[in-house]
N, C-alpha and C positions, 0 to 999 in steps of 0.2 A: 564919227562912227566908221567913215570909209579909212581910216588910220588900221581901225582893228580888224574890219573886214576885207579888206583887201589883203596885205599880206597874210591873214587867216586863211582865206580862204586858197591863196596859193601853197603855202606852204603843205595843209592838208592834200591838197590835188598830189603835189609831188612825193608826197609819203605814201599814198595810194595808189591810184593810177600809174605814177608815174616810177614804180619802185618792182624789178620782175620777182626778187621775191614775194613780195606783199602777193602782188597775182597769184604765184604758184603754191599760197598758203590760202588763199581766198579762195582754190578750188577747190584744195586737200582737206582743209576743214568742213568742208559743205558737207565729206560725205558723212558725217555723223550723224546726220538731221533723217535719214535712212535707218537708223538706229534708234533714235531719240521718237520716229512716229509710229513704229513698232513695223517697218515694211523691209528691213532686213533680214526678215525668215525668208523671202520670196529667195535670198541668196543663199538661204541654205536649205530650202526645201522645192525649190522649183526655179532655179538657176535660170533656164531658157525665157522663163517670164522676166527674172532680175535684169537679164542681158538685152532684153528686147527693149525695155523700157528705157537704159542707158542709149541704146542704139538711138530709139527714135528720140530720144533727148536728142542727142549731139546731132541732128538731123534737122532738128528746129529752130534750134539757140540762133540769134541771127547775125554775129559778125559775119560766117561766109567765107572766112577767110583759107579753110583746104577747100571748100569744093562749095556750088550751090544749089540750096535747098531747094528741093521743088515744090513747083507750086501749090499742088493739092487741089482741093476741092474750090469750088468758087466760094468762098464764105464771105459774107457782109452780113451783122449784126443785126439778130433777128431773123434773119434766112432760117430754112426750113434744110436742113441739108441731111446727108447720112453721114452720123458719128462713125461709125467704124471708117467709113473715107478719112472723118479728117483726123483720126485717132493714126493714120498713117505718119502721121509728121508733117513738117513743111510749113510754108509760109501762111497757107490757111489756118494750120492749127495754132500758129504763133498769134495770129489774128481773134482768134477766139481767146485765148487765154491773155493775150492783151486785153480786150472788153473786158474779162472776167477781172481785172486789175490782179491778175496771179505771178506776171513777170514783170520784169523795166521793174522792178522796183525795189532793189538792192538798198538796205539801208543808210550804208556808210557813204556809198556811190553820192546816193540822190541828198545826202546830208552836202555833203561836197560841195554839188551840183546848184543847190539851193543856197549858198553861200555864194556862188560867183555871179550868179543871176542876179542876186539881189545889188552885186556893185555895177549891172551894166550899164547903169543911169550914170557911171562915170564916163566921160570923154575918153582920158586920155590912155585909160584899160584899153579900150575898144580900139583906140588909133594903136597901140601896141600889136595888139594881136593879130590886126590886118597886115603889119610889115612886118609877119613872121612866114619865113616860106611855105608855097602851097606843102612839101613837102612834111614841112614839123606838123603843119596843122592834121595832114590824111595821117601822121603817125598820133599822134595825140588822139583823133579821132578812133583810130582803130583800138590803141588802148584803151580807152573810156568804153567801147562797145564789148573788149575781152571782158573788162573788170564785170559787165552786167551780166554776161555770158556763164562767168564763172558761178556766179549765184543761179542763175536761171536753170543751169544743168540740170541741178540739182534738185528744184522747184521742179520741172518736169516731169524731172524721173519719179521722184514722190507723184504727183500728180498723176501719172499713168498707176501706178502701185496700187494707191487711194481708191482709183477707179478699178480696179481689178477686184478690190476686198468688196468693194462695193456690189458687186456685181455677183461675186462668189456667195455673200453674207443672204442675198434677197433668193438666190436659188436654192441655198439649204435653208432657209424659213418658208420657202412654198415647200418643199420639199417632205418638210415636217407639220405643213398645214400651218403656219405662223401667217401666212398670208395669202391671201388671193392672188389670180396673175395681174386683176384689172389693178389690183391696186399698187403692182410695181411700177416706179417710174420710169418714162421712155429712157434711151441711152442717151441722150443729148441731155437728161433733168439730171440723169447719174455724176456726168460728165461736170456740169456746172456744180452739184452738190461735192466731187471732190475737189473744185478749184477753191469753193468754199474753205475745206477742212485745210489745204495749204496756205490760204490765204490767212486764217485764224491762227496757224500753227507754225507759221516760220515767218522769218524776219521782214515785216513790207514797211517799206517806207508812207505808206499811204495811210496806216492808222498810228502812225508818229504822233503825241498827245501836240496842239499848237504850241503850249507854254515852252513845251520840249524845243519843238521845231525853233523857237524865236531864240534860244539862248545859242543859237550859230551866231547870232549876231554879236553878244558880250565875248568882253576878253577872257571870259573863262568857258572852260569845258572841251573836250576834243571828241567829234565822232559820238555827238550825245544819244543820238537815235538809236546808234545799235546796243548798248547797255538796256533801253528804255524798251526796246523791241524784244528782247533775249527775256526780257522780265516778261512781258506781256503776253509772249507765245508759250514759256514753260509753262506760265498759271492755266492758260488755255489748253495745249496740251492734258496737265491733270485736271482740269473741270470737262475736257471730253473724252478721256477716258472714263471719268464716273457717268457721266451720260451717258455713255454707249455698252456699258456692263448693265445699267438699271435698264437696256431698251433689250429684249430678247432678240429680234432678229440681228443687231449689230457687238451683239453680246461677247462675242470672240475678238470682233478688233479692237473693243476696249480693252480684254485683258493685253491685248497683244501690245497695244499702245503704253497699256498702264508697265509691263516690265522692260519693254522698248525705254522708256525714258527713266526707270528706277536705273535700268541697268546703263542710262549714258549718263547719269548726274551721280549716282552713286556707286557703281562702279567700274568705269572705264579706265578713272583717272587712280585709284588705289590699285587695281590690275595691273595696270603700269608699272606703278611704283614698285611693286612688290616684283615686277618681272626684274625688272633690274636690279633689282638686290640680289634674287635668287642666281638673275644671268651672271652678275658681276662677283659673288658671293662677299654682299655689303651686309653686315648686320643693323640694327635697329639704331646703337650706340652711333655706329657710323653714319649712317643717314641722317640724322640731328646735329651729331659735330659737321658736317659738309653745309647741313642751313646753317649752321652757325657762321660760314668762311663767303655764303652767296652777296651779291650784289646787292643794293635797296631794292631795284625794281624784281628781285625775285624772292624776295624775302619769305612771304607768304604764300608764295605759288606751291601749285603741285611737281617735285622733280622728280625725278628718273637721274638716280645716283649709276653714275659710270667708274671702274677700274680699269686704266687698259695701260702698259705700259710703265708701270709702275707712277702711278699719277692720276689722282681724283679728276673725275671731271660730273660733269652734271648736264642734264636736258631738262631746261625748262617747259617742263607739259602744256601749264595753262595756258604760257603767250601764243599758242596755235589750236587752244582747246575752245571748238565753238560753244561751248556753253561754261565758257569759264566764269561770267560773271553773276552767276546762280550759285557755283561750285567756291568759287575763293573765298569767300565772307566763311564759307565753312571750315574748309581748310586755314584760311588766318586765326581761328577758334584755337585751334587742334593746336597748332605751332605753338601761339601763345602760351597754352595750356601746358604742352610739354615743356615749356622752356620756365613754368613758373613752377612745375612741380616737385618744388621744396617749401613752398607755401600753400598757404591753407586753400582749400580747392576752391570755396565761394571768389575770391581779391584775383585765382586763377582766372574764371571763368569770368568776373567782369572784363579783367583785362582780354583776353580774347573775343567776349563778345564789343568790345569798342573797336578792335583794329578789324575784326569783321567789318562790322558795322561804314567803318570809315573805308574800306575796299569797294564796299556798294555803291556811296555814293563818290566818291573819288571823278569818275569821270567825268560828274556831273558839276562837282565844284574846282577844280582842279585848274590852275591856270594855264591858258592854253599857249603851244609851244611857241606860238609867235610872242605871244607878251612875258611867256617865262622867259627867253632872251633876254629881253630890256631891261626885268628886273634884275637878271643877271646881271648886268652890269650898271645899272644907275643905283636900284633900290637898294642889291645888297650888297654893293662895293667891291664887284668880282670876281662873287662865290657865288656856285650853284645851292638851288633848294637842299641839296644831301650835305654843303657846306666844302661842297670841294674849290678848292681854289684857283681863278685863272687866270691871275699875274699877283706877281708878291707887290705891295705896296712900297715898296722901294724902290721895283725898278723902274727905268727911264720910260720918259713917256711914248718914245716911240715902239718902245717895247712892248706898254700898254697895248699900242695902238694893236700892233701884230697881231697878239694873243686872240685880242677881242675880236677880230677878224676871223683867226684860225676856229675860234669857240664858236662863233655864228653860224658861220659857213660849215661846220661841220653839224650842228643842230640842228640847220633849217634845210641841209642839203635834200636835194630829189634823191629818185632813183634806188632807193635800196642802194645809197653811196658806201653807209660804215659796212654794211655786209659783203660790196663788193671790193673793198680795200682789204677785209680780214680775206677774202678770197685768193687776190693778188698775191696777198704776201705770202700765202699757205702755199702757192705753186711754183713761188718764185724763192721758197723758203729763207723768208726774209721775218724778220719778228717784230714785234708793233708793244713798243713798251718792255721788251723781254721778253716777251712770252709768242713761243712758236703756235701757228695753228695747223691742223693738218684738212686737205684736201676734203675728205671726205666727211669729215665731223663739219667743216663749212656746208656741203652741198648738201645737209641732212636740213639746214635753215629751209631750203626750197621747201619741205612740207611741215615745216615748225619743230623738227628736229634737233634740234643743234645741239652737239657735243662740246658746251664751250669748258674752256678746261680752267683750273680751281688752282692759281698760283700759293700758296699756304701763308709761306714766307713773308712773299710782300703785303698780305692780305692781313695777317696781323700787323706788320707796323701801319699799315693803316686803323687798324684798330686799335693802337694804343695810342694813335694821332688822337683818335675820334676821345677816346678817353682824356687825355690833358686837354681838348679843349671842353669839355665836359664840367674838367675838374673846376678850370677856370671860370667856367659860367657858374657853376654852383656856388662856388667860394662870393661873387658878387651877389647872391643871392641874400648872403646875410648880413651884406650892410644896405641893402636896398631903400632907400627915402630915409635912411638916418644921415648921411652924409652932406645936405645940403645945408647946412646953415640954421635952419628954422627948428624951434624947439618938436621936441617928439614927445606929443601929447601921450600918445600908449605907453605906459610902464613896460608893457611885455610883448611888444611889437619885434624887438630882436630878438627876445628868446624866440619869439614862434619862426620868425623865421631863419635862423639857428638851427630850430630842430629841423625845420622843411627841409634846408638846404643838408643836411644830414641825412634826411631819409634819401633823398634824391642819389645821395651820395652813393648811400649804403646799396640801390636800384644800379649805379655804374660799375661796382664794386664787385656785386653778384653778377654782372654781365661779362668782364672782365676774365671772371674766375672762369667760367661756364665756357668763353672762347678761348682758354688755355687750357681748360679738361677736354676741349675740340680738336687740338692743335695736337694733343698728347693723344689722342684715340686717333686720330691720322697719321700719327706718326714722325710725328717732329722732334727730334730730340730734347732733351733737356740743355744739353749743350746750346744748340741752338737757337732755346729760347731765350736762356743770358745775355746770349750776342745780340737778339732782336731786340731784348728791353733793355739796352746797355745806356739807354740816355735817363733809366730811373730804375737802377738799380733794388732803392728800396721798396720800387712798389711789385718789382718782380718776388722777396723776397715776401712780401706781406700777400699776393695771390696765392703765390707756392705755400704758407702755411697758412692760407684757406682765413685770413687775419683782416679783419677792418680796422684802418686807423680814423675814426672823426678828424672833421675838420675841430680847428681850435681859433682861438681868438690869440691872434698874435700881439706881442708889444708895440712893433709898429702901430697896429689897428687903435690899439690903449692909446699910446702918446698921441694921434692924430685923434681920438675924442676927447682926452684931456686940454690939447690945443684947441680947440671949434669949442672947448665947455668957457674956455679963459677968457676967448675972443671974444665970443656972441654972448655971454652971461650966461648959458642955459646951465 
């Protein structure tokens, strides 16, 4: 177990903590959650409240690191103190809301966190990390205290807001006779009643399900509490918005709550998209041919289609969209759907609802990055999961050796290492594979921005890669368990799988076709296309007139069952 937990658990630390991206998107994404609990009106209808509650935020969070927090009131748990004192900020009020379990408890942090604890029953971790200079450790320390910091903010600032509605909701229901004054709660019951509402409604490590919590320890799954928490807060979220519209005196900040989080799950992320179509003036056709040309890891996501320059580019929304993993399953629908609509809509809509479905749980079954490594290289013989390749099997073995190095070390690297190389090369205008990147489309990654750009060219021959080896796996598909020797009790055991390996076919076929009606609506010439499929000529000729060839049963395949019928008697 300490095989998978150990380097688990470091690898994770260095993709978090240890990565200044990852930070400076850990804080930008927070602020949606001001959106999502309906207390973004305060920024647009009473600004000087919006601004105070950030102030006294950033006044409490406890790194400490520009200036420090004062101390406030004397608070110890259960004291009898005056709320508006410790509603000042500072270490007292950090103190109260620590009791109240409302901060320290950043999901992903403390998923982390609970992974390294659990190896410290190792020795030789623990002699590691003592002959590491006092210096790395107070810098590792002070990152670990940003990364809490940067959730906390944001917990706060809602947490004052909370208490504001709070306060505002109980004085126009006396106001209208909704309640007596005996029966308002003191400021101190207000105060704990909205650490409540944050605590129920944004991401806490502390009502992490156990089952959840223990699968840090298996080789599979990455960061499983914040999927599992983002699920648990939205439901809550809409069960206390309908609570709070059914109760009269909190009746406004359910609605306010209930279009607060319509408007962050259902439309934030199409707002987007359609800005940048309109910004960049990308039509509909165009936005589907660009997912056509994306990467696997954005396949399904929400993008923000770019022109600039003459040359596509794309911002993936989701990978910095705090509430993307409510929002993808539905957009993986939609994609699906669009890209199946030339078939009958029911065969659409299952197929979208599975690659949904499989986005949900994804993080939770998903092999984690330490053990996807290894299988990279033992299990699958040097191909990654997407089946890219990281040494040719011909070459020499110290070449082997290299590769696998170069593939590690770049997968398991700390620090937001590939984002600060794409940065380097952008300033130092140097190119990474061929492809330039530019300064500022990099420094847009700091808030999950990134303008990463859309090569076409080489993007299809990779996709005609993906296609012959496609072709090759299907074509084995049709002599599958007739080949070995032993009589084949099913009479129609090849034809079914014949036609399987056909349909499959006919499924590459259509995909093929659909990523050169992509290629042609972006603008690639025809020309161009000849030159890119010039290693198969005729299958460019059979896309271009929209033509499926079936597989066949070739002579070789005949003479080699006539041979194995002569040999074995069958």
């Amino acid at each position: 177990q300490a095989a998978v937990m150990v380097p688990k658990g470091l690898i994770q630390m260095g993709k978090t903590v240890g990565g200044p991206f990852t930070h400076a998107r850990n804080f930008t994404s927070g602020a949606v959650t001001t959106v999502a609990l309906g207390n973004i009106r305060f920024a647009l209808t009473n600004p000087l409240v919006f601004g105070r509650a950030l102030w006294r935020s950033l006044n409490t969070i406890q790194p400490q690191l520009m200036w420090k927090n004062k101390p406030g009131v004397n608070y110890t748990a259960g004291a009898k103190v005056n709320a508006q004192e410790l509603k000042q900020g500072g270490q007292a009020l950090y103190r109260f809301l620590l009791d109240e379990g409302m901060v320290n408890t950043n999901a992903v942090y403390r998923d982390v966190i609970g992974l390294i604890e659990d190896t410290q029953k190792i020795g030789w971790l623990q002699k590691i990390w003592t002959k590491v200079g006092s210096g790395t450790r107070r810098f590792l320390k002070a990152a670990q205290d940003m990364y809490v910091a940067e959730d906390d903010i944001w917990k706060i600032a809602n947490f004052f807001l909370e208490d504001e509605k709070l306060h505002r909701a109980y004085a126009a229901a006396l106001k209208k006779g909704l309640i007596t004054g005996d029966k308002i709660p003191g400021d101190l019951e207000i105060m704990k009643m909205a650490t409540k509402k944050v605590r129920e409604m944004l991401p806490n490590y502390a009502y992490v399900n156990e089952i959840v919590q223990s699968t840090r320890r298996s080789p599979l799954g990455n960061f499983v509490s914040w999927p599992s928490e983002i699920m648990r807060t939205s439901a809550n979220i809409m069960s206390g918005a309908k609570a709070e519209i059914a109760n009269p005196i909190f009746r406004q900040m359910g609605w306010e709550r209930a279009v607060g989080f319509a408007t962050t799950v259902g439309t934030i992320g199409p707002l987007a998209m359609w800005g940048g179509m309109k910004l960049y003036g990308i039509t509909k056709d165009e936005l589907y041919a660009i997912k056509e040309f994306l990467p696997w890891f954005s396949q399904d996501s929400t993008v923000i289609p770019v022109y600039e320059d003459g040359q596509y580019k794309y911002i993936d929304f989701s990978r910095a969209f705090f509430y993307d993993t409510v929002t993808n399953p539905i957009q993986a629908i939609i994609t699906k759907m669009e890209q199946s609509k030339d078939e009958a809509v029911i065969p659409g809509l299952v197929k979208g609802m599975v690659a949904g479905f499989a986005r949900l749980v994804e993080p939770f079954v998903s092999e984690s990055i330490w053990i996807g490594g290894v299988l990279d290289i033992y299990a699958r013989g040097g191909k990654t999961k997407q089946g890219q390749r990281i040494w040719n099997d011909r070459d020499a073995d110290g070449d082997k050796v290299w590769k696998t190095f170069k593939h590690l070390a770049r997968l398991y690297s700390p620090g937001s290492n590939i984002q600060m190389e794409r940065l380097y090369k952008a300033i130092t205008g140097k190119t990474i594979k061929g492809t330039q990147y530019e300064v500022t489309d990099e420094l847009l990654g700091l808030i999950g921005l990134r303008k990463a750009p859309l090569d076409l060219e080489r993007s299809l021959e990779i996709k005609i890669g993906e296609f012959l080896r496609n072709e090759r796996s299907e074509r084995n598909l049709i002599y599958a368990g007739t080949l070995s020797g032993d009589p084949v009790t099913d009479e129609n055991k090849i034809i079914r799988q014949y036609i399987f390996a056909n349909e499959q076919r006919l499924e590459t076929f259509n995909k093929m076709r659909r990523i050169y009606d992509a290629g042609r609506t972006l603008g690639i010439s025809k020309k161009t296309m000849r030159e890119i499929f010039e290693r198969r000529p005729d299958l460019y000729k059979l896309i271009v007139k929209n033509k499926f060839k079936p597989f066949g049963i070739t002579e070789g395949m005949e003479d080699a069952y006539e041979k194995m019928s002569k040999r074995y008697g069958i």
